[in-house]
N, CA, C and O of each residue as an XYZ file, in Angstrom:
456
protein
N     157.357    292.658    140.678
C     156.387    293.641    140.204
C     155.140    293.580    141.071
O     154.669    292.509    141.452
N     154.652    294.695    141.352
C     153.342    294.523    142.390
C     152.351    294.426    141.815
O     152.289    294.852    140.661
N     151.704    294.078    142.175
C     149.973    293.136    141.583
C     149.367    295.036    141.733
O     149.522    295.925    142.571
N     148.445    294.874    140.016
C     147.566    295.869    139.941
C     146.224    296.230    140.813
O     145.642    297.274    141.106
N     146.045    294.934    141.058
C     144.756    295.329    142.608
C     145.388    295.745    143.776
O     144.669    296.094    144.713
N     146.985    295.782    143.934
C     146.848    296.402    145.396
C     146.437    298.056    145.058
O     145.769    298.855    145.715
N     147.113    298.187    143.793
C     147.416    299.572    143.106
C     145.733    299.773    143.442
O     145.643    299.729    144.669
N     144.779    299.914    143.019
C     143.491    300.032    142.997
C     143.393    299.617    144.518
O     142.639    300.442    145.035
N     143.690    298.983    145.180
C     142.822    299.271    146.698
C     143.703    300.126    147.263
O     143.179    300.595    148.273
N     144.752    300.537    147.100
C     145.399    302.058    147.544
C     144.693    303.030    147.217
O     144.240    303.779    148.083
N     144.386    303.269    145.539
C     143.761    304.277    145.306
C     142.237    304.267    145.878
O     141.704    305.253    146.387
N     141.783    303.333    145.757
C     140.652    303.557    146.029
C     140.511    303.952    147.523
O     139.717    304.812    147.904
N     141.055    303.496    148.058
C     140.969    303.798    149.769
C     141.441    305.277    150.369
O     140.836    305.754    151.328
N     142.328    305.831    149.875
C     142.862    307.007    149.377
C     141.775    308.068    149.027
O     141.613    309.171    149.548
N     140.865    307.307    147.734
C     139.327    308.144    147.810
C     138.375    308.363    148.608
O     137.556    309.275    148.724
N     138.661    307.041    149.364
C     137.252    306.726    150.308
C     138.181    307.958    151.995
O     137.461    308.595    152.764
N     139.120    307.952    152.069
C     139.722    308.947    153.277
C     139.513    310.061    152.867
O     138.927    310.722    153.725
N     139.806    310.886    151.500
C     139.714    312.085    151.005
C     138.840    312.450    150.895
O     138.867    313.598    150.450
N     137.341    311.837    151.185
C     136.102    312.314    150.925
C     135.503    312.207    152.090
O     134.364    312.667    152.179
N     136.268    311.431    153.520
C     135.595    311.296    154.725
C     135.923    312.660    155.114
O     135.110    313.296    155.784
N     137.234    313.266    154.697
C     137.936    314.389    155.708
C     137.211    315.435    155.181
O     136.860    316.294    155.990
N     136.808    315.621    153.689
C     136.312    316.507    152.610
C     134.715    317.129    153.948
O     134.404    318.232    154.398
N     134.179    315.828    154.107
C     132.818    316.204    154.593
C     133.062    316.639    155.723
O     132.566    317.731    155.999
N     133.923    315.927    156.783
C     134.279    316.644    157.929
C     134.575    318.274    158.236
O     134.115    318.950    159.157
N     135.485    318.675    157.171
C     135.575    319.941    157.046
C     134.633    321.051    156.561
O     134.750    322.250    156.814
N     133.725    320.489    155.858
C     132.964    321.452    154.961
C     131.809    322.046    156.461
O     131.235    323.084    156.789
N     131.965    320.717    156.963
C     130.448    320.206    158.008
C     131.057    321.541    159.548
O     130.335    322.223    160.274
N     132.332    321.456    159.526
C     132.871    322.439    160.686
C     133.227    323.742    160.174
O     133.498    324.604    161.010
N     133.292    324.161    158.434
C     132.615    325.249    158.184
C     131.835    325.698    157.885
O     132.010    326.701    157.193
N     130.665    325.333    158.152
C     129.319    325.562    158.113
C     129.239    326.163    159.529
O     128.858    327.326    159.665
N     129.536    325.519    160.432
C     129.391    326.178    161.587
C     130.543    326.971    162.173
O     130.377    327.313    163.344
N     131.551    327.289    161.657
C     132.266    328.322    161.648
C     131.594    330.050    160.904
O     131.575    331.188    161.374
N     131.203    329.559    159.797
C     130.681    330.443    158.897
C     129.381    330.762    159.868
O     129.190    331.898    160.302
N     128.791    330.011    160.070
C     126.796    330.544    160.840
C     127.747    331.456    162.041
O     127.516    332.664    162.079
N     128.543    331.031    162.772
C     129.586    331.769    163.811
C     129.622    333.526    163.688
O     129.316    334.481    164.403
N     130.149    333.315    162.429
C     131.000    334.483    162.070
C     129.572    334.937    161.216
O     129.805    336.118    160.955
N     128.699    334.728    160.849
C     127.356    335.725    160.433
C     126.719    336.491    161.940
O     126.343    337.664    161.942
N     126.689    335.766    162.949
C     125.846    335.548    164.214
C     126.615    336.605    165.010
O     126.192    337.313    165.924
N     128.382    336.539    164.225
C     129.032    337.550    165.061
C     128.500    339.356    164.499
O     127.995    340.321    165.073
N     128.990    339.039    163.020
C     128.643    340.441    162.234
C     126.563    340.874    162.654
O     126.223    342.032    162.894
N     125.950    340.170    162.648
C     124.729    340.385    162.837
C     124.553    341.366    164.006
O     123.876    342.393    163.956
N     125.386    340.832    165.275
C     125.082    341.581    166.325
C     125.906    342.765    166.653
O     125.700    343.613    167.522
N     126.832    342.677    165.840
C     127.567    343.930    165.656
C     126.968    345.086    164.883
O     127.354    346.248    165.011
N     126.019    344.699    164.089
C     125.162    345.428    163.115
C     126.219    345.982    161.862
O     126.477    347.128    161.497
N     126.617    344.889    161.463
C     127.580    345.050    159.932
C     126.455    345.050    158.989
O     125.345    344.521    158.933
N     127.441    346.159    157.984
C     125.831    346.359    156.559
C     125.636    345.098    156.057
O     126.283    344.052    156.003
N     124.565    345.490    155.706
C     123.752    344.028    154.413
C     124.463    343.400    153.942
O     124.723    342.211    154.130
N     124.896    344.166    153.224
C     125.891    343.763    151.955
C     126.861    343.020    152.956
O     126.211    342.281    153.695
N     127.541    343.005    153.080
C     128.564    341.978    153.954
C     127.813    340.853    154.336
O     128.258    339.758    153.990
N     126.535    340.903    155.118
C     125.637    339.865    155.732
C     125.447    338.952    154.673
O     125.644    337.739    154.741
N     124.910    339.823    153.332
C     124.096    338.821    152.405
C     125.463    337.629    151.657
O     125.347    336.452    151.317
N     126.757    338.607    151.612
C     127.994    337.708    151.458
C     128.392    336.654    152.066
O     128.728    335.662    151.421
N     128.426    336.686    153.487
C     128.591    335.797    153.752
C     127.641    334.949    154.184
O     127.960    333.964    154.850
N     126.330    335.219    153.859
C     125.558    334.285    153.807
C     125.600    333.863    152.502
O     124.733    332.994    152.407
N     126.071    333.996    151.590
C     126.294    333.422    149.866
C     126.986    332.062    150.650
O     126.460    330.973    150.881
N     128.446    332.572    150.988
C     129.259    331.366    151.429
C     128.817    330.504    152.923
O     129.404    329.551    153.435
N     128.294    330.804    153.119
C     127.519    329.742    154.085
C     126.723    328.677    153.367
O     126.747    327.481    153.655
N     125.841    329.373    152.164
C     125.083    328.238    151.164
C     125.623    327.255    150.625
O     125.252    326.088    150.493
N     126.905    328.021    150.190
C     127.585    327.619    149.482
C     128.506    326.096    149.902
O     128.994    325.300    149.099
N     128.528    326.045    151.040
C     129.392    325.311    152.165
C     128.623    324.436    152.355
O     128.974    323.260    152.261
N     127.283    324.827    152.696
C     126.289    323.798    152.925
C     125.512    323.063    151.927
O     124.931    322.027    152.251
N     125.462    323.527    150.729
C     125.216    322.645    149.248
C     126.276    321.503    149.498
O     125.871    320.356    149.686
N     127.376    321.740    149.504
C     129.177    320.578    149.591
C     128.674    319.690    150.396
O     129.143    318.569    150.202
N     127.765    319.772    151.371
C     127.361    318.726    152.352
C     127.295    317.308    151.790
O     127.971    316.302    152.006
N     125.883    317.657    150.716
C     125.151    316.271    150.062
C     126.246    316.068    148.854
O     126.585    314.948    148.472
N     126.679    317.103    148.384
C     127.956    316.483    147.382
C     128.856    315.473    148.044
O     129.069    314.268    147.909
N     129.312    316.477    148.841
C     130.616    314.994    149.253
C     130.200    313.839    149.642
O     130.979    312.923    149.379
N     128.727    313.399    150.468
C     128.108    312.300    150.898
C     127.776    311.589    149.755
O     127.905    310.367    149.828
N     127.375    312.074    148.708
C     126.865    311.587    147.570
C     128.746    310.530    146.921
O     128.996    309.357    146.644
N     129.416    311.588    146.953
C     130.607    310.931    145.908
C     131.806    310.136    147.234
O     132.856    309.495    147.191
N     130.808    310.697    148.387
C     131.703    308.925    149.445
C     130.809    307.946    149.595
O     131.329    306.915    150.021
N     129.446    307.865    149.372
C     128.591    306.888    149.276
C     129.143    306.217    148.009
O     129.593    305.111    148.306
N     129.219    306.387    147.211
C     129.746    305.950    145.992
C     130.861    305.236    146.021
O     130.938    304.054    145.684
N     131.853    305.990    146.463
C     133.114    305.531    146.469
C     133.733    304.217    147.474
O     134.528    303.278    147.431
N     132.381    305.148    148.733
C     132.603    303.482    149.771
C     132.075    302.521    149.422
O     132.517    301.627    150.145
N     130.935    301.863    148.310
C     130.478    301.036    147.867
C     131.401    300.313    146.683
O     131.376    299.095    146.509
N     132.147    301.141    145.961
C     133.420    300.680    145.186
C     134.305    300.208    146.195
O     134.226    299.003    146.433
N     135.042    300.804    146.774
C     135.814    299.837    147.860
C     135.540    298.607    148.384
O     136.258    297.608    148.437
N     134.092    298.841    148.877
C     133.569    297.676    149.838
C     133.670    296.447    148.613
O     134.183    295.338    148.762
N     133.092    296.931    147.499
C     132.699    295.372    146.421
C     134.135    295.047    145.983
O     134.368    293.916    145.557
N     135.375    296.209    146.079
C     137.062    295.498    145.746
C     136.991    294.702    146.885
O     136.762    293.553    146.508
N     137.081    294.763    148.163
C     137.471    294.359    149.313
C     137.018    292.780    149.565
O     137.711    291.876    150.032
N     135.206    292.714    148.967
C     134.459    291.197    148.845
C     134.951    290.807    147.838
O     135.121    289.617    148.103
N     135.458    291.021    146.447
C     135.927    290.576    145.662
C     137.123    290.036    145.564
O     137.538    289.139    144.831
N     137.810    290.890    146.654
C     139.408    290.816    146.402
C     140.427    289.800    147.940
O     141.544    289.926    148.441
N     139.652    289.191    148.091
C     140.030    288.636    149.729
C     141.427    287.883    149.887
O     142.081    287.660    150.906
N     141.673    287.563    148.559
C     142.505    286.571    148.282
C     143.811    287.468    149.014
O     144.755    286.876    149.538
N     143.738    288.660    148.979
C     144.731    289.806    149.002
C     144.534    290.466    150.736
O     145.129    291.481    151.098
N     143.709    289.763    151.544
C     143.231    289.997    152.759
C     144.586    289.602    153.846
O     144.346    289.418    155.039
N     145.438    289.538    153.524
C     146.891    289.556    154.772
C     148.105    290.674    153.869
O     149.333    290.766    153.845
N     146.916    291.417    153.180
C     148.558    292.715    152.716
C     147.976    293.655    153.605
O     146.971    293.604    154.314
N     148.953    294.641    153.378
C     148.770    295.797    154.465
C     147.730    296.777    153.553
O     147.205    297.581    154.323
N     147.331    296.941    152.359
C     146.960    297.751    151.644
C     145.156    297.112    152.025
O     144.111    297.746    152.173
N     145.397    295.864    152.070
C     143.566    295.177    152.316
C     143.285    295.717    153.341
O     142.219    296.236    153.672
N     144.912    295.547    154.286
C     144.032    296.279    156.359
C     143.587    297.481    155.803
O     142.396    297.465    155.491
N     144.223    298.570    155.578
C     143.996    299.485    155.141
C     142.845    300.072    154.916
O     142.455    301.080    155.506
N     142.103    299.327    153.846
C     140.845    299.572    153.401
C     140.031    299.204    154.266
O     139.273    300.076    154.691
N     139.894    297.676    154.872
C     138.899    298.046    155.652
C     138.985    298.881    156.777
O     137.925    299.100    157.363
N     140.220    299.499    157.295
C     140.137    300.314    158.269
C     139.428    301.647    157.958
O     138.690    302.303    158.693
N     139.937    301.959    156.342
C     139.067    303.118    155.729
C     137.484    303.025    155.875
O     136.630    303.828    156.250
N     137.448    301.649    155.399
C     136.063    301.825    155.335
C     135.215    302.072    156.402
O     134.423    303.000    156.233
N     135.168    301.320    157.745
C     135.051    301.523    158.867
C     134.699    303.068    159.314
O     133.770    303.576    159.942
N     135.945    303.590    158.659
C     136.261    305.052    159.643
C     135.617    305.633    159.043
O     135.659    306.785    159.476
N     134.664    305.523    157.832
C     134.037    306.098    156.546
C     132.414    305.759    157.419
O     132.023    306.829    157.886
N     131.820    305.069    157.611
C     130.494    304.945    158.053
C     130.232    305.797    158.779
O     129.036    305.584    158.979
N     130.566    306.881    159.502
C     129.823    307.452    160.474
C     129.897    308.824    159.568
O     129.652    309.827    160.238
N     130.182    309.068    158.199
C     130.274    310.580    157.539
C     129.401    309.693    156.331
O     129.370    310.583    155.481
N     128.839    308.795    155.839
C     127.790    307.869    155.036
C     126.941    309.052    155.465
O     127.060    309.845    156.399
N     125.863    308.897    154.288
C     124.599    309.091    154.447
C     123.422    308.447    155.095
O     123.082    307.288    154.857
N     122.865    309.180    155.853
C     121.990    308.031    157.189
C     120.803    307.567    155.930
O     120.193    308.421    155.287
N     120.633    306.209    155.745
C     119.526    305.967    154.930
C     117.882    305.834    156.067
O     117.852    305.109    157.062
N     117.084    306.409    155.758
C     115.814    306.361    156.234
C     115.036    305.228    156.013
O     114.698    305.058    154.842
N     114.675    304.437    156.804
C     114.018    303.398    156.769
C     112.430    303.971    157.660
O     112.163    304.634    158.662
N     111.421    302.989    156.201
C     109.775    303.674    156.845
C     109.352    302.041    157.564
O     108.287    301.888    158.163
């Protein structure tokens, strides 16, 4: 029978990838979307179309701080299974995570230091 913490550092790591790719994408339609306004703009498409897809441009770009918000989160749950859980540090599910985690820091939220 397999031990319930690998079960939980699968899932959890699983969260921490689904929310790196989540931001990645939202972040390359944002600038797909500014694209395709920048295109209709100079074409001189009516308002109404403009102000639409400027709805979904907002809209894309609100998802930004969401998804950073719920992978900041989620990578800090991982990270404290991972210090907690070491005993479990030669399964493939431990590489795993920290490889997640790793690949997860550069889509983190940059913290500001004064």
């Amino acid at each position: 029978m397999s031990d319930p913490r690998l079960r939980q550092l699968t899932i959890k790591t699983g969260v921490v990838k689904r929310l790196s790719k989540e931001k990645v994408v939202y972040e390359k339609e944002v600038v797909t979307q500014q694209n395709r306004i920048d295109k209709l703009k100079a074409a001189g498409s009516d308002d109404h179309v403009l102000r639409k897809q400027d709805e979904v441009l907002q809209e894309s770009m609100m998802m930004i701080p969401d998804c950073q918000r719920r992978l900041a989160k989620a990578h800090e749950e991982l990270s404290e299974m991972v210090k907690n859980e070491e005993e479990l540090k030669e399964t493939e599910q431990y590489q795993n995570a920290l490889t997640a985690l790793e690949d997860a820091k550069v889509n983190l939220p940059q913290k500001i230091t004064a």
